[in-house]
Phi, psi and omega in degrees: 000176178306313192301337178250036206015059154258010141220148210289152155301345185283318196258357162270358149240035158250353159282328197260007155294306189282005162270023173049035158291324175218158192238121191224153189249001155245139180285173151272171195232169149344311198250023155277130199214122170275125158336107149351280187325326206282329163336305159344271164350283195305332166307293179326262192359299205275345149265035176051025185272321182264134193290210227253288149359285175313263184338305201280331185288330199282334185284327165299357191265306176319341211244298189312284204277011164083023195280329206268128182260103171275000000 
């Protein structure tokens, strides 16, 4: 899975783009890349602590505010 990097930052957000989860106006590249820290998050997420919702707005801020390299 992502979180434990056996799948890239590149093809987990080209999965959550073509489900229209994030909005993004760039494709990702070889050198997309999520912040570590944010990898946190996906622990909650995937311990149910945080919803479904919660995960994806935070990755849209990552995208939004340009943290997120595409």
């Amino acid at each position: 899975n992502w979180v434990s990097g056996s799948i890239s930052d590149q093809m987990f957000f080209k999965f959550l783009i073509e489900k229209n989860l994030i909005k993004s106006v760039e494709k990702p590249s070889d050198k997309t890349m999520i912040p570590y820290w944010y990898k946190a998050n996906a622990k909650l997420w995937l311990d149910k602590k945080i919803s479904d919702s919660e995960f994806i707005k935070g990755l849209q801020y990552l995208v939004d505010q340009k943290i997120v390299k595409i």
